[in-house]
C-alpha positions as CSV (number, residue, x, y, z in Angstrom):
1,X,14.2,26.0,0.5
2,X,11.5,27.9,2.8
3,X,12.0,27.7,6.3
4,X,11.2,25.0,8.7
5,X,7.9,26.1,10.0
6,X,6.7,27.1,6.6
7,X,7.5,23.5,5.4
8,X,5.9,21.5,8.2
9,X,2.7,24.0,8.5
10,X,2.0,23.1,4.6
11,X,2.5,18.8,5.7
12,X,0.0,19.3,8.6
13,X,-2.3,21.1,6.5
14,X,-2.1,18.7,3.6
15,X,-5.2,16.4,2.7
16,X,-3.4,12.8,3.2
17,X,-6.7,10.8,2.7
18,X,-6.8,8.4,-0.3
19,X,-3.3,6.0,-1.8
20,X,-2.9,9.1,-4.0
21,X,1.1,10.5,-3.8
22,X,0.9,13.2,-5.8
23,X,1.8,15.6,-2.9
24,X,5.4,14.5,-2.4
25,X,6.4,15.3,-6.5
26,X,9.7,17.4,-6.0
27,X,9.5,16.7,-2.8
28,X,10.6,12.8,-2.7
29,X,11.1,10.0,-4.9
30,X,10.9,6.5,-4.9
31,X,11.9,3.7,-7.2
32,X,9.4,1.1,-8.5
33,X,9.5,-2.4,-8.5
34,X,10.7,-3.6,-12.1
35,X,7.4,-5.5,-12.8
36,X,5.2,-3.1,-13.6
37,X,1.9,-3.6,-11.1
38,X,-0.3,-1.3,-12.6
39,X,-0.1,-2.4,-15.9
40,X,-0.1,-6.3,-15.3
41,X,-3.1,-6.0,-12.9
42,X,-4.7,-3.6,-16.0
43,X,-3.8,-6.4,-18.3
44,X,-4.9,-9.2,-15.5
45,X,-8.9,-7.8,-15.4
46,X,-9.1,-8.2,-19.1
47,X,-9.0,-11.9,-19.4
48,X,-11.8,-12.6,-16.3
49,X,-15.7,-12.2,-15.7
50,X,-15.5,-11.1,-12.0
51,X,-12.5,-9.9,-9.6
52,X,-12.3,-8.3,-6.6
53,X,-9.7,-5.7,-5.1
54,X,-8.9,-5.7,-1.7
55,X,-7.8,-2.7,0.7
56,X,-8.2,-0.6,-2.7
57,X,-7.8,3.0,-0.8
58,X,-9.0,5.3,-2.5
59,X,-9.4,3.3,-6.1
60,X,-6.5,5.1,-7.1
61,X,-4.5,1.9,-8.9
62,X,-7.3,0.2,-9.8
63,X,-9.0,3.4,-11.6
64,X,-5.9,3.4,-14.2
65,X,-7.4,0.2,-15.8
66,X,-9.0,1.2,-19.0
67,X,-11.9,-1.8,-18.6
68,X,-13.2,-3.9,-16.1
69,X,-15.1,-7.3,-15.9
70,X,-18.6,-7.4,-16.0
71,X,-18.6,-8.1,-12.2
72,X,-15.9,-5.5,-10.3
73,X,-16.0,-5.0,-6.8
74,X,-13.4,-3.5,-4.4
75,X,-13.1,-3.6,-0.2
76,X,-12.2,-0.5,1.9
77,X,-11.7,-0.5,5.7
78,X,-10.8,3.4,5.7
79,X,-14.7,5.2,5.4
80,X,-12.8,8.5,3.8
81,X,-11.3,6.5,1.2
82,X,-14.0,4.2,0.7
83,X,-16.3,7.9,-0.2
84,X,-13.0,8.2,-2.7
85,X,-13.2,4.9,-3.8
86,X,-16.5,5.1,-4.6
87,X,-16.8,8.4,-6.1
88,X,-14.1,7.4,-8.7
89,X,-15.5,3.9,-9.5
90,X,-19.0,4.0,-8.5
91,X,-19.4,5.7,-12.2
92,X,-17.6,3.1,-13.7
93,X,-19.6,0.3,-12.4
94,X,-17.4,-0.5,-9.3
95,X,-19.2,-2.0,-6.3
96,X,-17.5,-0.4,-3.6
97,X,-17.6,-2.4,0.0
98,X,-16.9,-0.9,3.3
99,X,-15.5,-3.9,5.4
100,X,-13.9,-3.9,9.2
101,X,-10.7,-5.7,10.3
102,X,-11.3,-9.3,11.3
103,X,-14.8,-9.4,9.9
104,X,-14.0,-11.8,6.8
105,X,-15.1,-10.8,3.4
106,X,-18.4,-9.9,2.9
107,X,-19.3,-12.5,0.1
108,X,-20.1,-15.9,-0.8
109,X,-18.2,-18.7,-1.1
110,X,-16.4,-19.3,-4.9
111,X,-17.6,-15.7,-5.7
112,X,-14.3,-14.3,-8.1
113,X,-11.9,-15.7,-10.7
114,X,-9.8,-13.1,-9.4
115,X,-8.7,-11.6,-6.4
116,X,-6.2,-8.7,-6.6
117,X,-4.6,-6.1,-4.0
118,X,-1.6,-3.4,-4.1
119,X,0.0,-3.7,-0.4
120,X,-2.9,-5.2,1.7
121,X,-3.5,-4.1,5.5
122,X,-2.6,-7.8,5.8
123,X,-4.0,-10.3,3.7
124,X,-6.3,-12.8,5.0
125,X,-5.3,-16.4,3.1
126,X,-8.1,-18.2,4.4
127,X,-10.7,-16.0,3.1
128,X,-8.8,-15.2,-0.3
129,X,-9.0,-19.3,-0.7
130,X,-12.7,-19.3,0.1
131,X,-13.8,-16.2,-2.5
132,X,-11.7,-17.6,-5.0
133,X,-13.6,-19.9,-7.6
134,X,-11.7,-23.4,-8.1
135,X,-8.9,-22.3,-10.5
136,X,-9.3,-19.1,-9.5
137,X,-5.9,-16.5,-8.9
138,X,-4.9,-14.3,-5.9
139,X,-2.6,-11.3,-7.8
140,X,-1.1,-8.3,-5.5
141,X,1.7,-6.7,-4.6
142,X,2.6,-6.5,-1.0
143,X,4.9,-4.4,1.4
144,X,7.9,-6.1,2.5
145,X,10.1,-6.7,5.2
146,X,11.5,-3.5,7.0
147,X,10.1,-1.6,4.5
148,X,11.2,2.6,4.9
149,X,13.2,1.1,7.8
150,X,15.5,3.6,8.0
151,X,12.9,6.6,8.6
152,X,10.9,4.8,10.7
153,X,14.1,4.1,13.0
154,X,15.4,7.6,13.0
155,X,12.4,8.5,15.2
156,X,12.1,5.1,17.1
157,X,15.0,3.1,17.3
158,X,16.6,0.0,16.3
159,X,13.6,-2.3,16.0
160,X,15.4,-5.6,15.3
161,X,11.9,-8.4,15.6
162,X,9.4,-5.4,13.7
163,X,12.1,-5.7,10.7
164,X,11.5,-10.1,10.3
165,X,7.7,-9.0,9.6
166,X,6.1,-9.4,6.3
167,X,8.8,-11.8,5.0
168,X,7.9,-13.2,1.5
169,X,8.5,-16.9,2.4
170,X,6.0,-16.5,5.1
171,X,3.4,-15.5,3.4
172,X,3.9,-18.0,0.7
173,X,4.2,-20.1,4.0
174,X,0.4,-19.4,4.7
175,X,-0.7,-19.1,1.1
176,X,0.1,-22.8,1.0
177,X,-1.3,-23.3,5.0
178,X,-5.1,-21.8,3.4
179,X,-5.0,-24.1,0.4
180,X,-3.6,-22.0,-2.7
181,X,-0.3,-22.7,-4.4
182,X,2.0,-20.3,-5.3
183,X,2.7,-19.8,-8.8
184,X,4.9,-16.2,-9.1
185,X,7.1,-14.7,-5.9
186,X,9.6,-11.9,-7.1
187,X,10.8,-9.4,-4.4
188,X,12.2,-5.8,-5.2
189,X,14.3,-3.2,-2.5
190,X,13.3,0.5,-4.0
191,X,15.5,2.8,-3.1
192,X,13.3,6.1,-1.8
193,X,15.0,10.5,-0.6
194,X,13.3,12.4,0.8
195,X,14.5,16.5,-0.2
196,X,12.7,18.5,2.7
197,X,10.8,17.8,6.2
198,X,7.4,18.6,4.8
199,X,7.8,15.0,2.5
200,X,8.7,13.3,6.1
201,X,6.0,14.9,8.0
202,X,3.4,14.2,5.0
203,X,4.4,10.5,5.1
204,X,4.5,10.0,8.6
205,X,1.0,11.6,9.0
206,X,-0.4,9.4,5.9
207,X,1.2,5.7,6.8
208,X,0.5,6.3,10.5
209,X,1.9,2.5,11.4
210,X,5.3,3.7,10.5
211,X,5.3,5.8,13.3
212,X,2.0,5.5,15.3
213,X,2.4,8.2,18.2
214,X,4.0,10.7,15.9
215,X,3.3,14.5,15.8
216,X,5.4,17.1,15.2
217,X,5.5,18.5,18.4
218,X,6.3,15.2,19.9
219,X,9.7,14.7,17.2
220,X,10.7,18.2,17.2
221,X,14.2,17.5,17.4
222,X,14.3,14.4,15.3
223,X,13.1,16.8,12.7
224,X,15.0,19.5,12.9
225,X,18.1,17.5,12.6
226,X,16.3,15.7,9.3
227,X,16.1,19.2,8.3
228,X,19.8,20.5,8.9
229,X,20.8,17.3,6.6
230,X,18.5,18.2,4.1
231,X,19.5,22.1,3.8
232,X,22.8,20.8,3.5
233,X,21.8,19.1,0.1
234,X,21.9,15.6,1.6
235,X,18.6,14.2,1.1
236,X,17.5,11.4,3.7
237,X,17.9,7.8,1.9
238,X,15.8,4.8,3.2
239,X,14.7,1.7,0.7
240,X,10.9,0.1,0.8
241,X,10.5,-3.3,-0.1
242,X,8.1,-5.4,-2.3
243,X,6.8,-8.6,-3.5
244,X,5.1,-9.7,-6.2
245,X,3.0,-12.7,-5.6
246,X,0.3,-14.7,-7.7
247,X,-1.4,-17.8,-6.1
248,X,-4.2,-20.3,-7.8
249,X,-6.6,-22.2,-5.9
């Protein structure tokens, strides 16, 4: 294993734009859900004549579909991965939208049959309802409760009311408050290691909620320690957590 500075110059360094994870192979694994997203959302844009993705980073899930509807369109907040987004889908006939946080979706009432997302900012029910033809179906994956927990703790501490947030029941809770009914719910606990700091530091620089005032100088020594573990061939364990969820208006 190179030596710590080595290994945290390459994180910083490292291009984390886009939902791409490439970077971390042989560096860190995680487990997947058992359902399969990316092949039942492939499956999912076969059978309709419009859908929309939401908070679809850097098109990097929805770009392994082999075909799309004859109306596809897809919302970004992030303006680097929205130039991603539409740089990979653009060609294929993608309508990529920039959109803000707490600006509502930028389209017409009963616009999509289908709505989609893999781990929304934080889904807006109200405004799913409203895009949604009548019959229509909201499909996504989102993140769960206390998701990477553990690593997030390790730098800040027990966090006891952050960990009740994104619970699957209240979402479902809120999916029923905007009008849709829920017609799928199944929730997964992934088990994730992480085999050197340079995975931790590219994470933490990439999902910057986890740990929003990190930097390395900052953590130093919650590092180094995660990097005397590591040497000592004990990789750092934490779990994230998922739910599958389909609602019909």
């Amino acid at each position: 294993m190179r030596d710590f500075e080595t290994l945290v110059r390459e994180a910083v360094e490292a291009d984390v734009n886009g939902w791409g994870f490439g970077w971390l192979d042989g560096r860190a694994t995680e487990e997947r859900p058992p359902w399969g997203f990316a092949t039942l959302l492939a499956d999912r844009l076969t059978t309709v004549r419009s859908a929309l993705d939401l908070d679809t980073g850097g098109g990097e899930v929805l770009s392994e579909a082999a075909a799309f509807p004859a109306r596809m369109a897809a919302t970004e907040g992030w303006p680097p991965n929205a130039k991603r987004a539409r740089d990979r889908l653009g060609p294929r006939g993608v309508d990529i939208v920039e959109t803000t946080a707490g600006s509502g979706l930028p389209f017409p009432d009963e616009s999509f049959e289908l709505v989609t997302a893999r781990h929304p900012v934080r889904p807006d029910w109200e405004e799913i309802h409203r895009v949604l033809i009548p019959g229509g179906h909201y499909f996504a994956q989102h993140v769960g409760p206390a998701s990477a927990f553990e690593l997030i703790e390790h730098f800040l501490g027990p966090l006891p009311e952050q960990r009740k947030g994104r619970d699957a029941q209240a979402e479902v809770a809120a999916a029923k408050a905007a009008g849709l009914t829920v017609t799928d719910l199944r929730t997964a606990r992934c088990r994730m290691e992480f085999f050197d700091v340079s995975a931790v530091v590219w994470i933490l620089r990439k999902c910057v909620w986890w740990v929003p005032d990190f930097s390395v100088e900052r953590y130093m020594d919650e590092l180094q320690k995660l990097d005397r573990q590591m040497r000592a061939g004990r990789p750092f364990v934490a779990h994230s957590t998922r739910h599958l969820i389909e609602a019909r208006r």
